[in-house]
C-alpha positions as a Python dict, from the first residue, in 0.01 Angstrom:
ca = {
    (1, 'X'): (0, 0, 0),
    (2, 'X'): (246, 84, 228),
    (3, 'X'): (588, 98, -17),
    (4, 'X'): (393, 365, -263),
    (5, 'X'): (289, 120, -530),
    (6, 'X'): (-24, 138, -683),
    (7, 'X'): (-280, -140, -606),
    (8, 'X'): (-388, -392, -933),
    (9, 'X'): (-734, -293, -1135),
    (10, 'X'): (-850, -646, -1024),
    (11, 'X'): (-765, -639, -598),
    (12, 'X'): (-1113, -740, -464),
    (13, 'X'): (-990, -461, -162),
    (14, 'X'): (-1054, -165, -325),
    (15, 'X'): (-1385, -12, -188),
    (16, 'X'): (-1592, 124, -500),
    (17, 'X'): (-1755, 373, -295),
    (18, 'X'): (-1498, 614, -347),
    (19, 'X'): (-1551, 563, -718),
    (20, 'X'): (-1887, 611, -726),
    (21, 'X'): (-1888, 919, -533),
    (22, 'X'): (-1632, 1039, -796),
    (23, 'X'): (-1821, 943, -1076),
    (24, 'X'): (-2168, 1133, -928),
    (25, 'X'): (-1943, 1410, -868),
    (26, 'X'): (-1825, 1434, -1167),
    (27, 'X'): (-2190, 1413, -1323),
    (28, 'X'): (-2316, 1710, -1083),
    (29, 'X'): (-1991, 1937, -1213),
    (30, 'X'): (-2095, 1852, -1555),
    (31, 'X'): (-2452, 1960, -1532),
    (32, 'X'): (-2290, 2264, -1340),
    (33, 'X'): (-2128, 2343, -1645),
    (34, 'X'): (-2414, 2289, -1888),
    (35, 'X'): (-2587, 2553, -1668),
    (36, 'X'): (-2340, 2792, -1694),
    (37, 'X'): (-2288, 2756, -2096),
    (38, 'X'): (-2656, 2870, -2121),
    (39, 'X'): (-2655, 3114, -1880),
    (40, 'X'): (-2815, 2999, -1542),
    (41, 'X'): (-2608, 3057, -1276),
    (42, 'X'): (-2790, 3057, -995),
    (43, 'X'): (-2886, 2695, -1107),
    (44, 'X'): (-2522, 2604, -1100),
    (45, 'X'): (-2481, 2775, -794),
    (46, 'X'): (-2713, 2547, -712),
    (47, 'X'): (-2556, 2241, -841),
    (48, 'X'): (-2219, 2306, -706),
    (49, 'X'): (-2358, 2363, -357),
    (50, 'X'): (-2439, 2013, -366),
    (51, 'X'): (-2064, 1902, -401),
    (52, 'X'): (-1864, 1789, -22),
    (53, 'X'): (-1584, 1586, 47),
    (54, 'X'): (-1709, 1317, 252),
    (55, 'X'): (-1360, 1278, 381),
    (56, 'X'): (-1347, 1644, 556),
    (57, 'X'): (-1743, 1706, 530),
    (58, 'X'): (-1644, 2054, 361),
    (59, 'X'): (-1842, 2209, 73),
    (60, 'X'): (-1760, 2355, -200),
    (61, 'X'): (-1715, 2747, -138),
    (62, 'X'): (-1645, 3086, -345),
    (63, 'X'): (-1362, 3238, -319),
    (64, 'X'): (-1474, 3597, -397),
}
């Protein structure tokens, strides 16, 4: 969409992909999270290491 409107819930063009990917994100951030409320974080470590951006192919990375 070209003249910055947003594109209708219901326009068979939108790719779910995208969506999903979000959505199975979103699951691996939350088990992430459960990891770190009870203490394993090397597990969530592990779990975030699993998160890229398929756009760019980068991983998620610490900052420290």
């Amino acid at each position: 969409m070209a003249d910055g409107t947003l594109a209708r819930v219901t326009d068979p063009d939108i790719d779910n992909t995208e969506l999903e990917a979000l959505e199975c994100d979103l699951a691996t951030i939350e088990a992430a999270m459960d990891r770190v409320d009870s203490g394993d974080l090397e597990g969530a470590e592990s779990a975030m290491a699993r998160l890229t951006d398929v756009e760019s192919d980068a991983t998620v990375q610490n900052p420290a």
